[in-house]
FIMIVO-707612 format. One record per residue (C-alpha): residue number from 1; x, y, z. Coordinates in steps of 0.02 Angstrom, whole numbers, plus 32768, in hexadecimal, padded with zeros to 4 digits. Layout:
N
<node pos="NUM" c1="X" c2="Y" c3="Z"/>
...
//
This chain:
81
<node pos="1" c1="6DF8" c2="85FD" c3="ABEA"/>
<node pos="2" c1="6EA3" c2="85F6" c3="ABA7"/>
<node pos="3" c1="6F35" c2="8607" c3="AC2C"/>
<node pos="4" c1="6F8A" c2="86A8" c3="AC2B"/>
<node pos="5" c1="703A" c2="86B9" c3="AC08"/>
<node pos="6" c1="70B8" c2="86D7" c3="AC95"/>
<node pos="7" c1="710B" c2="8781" c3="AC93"/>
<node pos="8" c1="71B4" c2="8745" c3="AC8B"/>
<node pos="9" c1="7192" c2="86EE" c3="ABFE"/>
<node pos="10" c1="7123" c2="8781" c3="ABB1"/>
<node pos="11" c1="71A9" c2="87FD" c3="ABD2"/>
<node pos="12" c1="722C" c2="878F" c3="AB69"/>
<node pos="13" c1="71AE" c2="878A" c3="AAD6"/>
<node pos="14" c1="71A2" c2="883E" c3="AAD9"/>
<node pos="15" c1="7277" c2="8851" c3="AADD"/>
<node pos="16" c1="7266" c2="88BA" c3="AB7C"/>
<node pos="17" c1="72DB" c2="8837" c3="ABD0"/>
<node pos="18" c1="733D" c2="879B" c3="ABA8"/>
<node pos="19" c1="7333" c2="86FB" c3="ABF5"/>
<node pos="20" c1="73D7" c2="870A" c3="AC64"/>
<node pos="21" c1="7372" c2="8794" c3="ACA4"/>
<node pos="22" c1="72DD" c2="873B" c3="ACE1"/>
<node pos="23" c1="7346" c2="86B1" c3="AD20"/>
<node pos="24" c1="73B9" c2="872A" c3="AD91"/>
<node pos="25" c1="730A" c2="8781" c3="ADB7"/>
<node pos="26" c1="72C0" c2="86C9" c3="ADD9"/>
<node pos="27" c1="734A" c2="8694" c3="AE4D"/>
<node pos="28" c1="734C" c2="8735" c3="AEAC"/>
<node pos="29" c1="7282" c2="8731" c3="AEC3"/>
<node pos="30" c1="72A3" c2="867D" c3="AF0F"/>
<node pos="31" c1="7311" c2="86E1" c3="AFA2"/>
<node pos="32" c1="72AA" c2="8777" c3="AFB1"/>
<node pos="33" c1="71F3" c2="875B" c3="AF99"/>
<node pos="34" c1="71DF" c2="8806" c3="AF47"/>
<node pos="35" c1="716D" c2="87F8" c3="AEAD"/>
<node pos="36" c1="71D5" c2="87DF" c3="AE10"/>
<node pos="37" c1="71AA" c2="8884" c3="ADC2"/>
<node pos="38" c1="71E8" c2="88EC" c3="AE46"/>
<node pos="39" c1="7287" c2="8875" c3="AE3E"/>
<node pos="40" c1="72A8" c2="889C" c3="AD7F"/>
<node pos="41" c1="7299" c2="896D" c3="ADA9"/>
<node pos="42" c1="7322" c2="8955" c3="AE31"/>
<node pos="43" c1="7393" c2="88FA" c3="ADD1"/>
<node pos="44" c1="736B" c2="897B" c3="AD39"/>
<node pos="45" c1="733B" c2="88E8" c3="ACBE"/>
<node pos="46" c1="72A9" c2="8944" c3="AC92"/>
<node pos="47" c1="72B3" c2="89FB" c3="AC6D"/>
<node pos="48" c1="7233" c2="8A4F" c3="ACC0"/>
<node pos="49" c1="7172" c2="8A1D" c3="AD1C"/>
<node pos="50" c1="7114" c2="8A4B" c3="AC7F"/>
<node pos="51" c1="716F" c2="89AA" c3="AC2F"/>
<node pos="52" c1="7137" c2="8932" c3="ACB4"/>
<node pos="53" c1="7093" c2="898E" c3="ACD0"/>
<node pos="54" c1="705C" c2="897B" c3="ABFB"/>
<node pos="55" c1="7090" c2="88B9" c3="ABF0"/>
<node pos="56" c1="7022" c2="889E" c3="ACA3"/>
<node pos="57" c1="6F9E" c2="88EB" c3="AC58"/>
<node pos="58" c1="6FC5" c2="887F" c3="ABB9"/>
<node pos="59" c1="6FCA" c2="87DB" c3="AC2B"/>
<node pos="60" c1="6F18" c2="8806" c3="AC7B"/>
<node pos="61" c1="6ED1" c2="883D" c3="ABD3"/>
<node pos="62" c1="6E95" c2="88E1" c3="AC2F"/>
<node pos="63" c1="6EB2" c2="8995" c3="ABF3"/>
<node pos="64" c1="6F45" c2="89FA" c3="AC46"/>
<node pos="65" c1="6EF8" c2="8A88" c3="AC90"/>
<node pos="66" c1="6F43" c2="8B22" c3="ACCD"/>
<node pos="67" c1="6F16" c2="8B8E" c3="AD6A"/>
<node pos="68" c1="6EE9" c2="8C24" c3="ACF4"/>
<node pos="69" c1="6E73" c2="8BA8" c3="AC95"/>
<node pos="70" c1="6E16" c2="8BAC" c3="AD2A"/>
<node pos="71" c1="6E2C" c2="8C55" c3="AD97"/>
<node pos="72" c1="6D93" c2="8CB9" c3="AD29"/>
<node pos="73" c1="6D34" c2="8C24" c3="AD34"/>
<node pos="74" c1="6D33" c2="8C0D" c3="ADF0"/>
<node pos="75" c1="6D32" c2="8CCA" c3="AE01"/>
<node pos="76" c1="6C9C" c2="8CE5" c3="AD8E"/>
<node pos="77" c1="6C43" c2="8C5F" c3="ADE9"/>
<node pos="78" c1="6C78" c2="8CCD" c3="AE96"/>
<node pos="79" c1="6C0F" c2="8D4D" c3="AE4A"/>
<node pos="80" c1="6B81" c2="8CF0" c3="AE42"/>
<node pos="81" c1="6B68" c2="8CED" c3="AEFB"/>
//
């Protein structure tokens, strides 16, 4: 199983941030602990959730699956009982 690429890294490939911006985002995540996504949406290096959310999903090779996907789904299986 190949090793999955980091999401710094993955982000950069994508052009969604540049590498001064990890690095500030790096250093800072070495003072606050807070995961480096939620880092990058403070410092508004990444526009918006949906950005970090599609190259996570990329990273763990798993669909991205919105609530609404799922809502008739979990309500049609409410029925059932």
């Amino acid at each position: 199983m190949r090793k999955s690429m980091e999401i710094g890294e993955l982000l950069i490939q994508e052009n969604l941030i540049t590498r001064d911006q990890l690095e500030t985002a790096l250093a800072e995540q070495k003072q606050t602990k807070e995961p480096l996504g939620r880092i990058l949406l403070r410092l508004r290096f990444l526009e918006n959730e949906l950005q970090l959310k599609l190259v996570l999903s990329r990273q763990l090779n798993m669909p991205l699956v919105f609530e609404d996907q799922l809502k008739p789904k979990m309500d049609q299986r409410l029925k059932e009982f």
